[in-house]
C-alpha positions as CSV (number, residue, x, y, z in Angstrom):
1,X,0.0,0.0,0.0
2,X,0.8,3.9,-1.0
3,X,0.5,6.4,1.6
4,X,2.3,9.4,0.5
5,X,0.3,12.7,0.0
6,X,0.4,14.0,-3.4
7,X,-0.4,17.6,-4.7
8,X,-1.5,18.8,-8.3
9,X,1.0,21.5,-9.4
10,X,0.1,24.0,-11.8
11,X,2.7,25.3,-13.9
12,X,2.7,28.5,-15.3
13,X,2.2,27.2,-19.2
14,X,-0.6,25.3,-18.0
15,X,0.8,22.0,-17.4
16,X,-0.3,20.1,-14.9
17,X,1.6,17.1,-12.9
18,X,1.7,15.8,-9.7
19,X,4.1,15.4,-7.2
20,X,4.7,13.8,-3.6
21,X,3.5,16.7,-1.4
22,X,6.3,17.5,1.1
23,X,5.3,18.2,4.6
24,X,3.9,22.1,5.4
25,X,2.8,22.6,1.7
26,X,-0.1,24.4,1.6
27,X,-3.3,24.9,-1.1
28,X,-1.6,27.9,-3.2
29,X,1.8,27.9,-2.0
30,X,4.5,28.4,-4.9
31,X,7.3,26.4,-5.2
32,X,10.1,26.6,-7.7
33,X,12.7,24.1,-8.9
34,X,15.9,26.6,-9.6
35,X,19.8,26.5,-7.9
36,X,18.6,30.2,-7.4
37,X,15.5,29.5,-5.3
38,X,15.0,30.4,-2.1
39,X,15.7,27.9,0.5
40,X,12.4,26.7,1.8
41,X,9.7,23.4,2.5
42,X,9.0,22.5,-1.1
43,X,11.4,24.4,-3.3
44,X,13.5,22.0,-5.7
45,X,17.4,22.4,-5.6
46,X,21.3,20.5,-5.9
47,X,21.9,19.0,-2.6
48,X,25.1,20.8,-2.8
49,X,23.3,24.2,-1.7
50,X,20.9,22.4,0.8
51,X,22.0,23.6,4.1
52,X,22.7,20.9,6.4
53,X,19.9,19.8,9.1
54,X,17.3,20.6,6.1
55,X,14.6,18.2,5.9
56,X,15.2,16.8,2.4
57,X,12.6,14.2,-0.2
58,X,12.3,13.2,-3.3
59,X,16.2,12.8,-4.1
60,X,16.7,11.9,-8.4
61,X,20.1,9.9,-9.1
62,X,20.1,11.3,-12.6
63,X,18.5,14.9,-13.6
64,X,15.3,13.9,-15.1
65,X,14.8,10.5,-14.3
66,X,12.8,11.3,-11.2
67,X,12.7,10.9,-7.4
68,X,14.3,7.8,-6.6
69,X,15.7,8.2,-2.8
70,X,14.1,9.4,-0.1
71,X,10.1,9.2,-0.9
């Protein structure tokens, strides 16, 4: 059995996927997947500039390929 959360994101070009929901997301939050984004609970970035003692999910081996550590 599954028992993850998952939200709907809605992309700015209309697309729509989902995603596990990571904890504290919140109906109309904005997240963004960037090195350059800010450092907080659903934001997508390298682990390289994840500070350390941040709750981290969702970790992809190979850039595209999807999460495949830490669901």
């Amino acid at each position: 059995n599954r028992t993850a959360n998952i939200a709907l994101l809605n992309y700015i070009d209309g697309e729509k996927r989902y995603i596990l929901c990571p904890d504290n997301l919140k109906i109309g939050d904005t997240i963004i997947c960037s090195q350059n984004a800010e450092v907080k609970y659903g934001n997508a970035m390298p682990l390289s500039i994840i500070p350390i003692g941040l709750p981290i999910h969702n970790i992809e081996l190979k850039i595209g390929k999807g999460a495949q550590l830490a669901r």
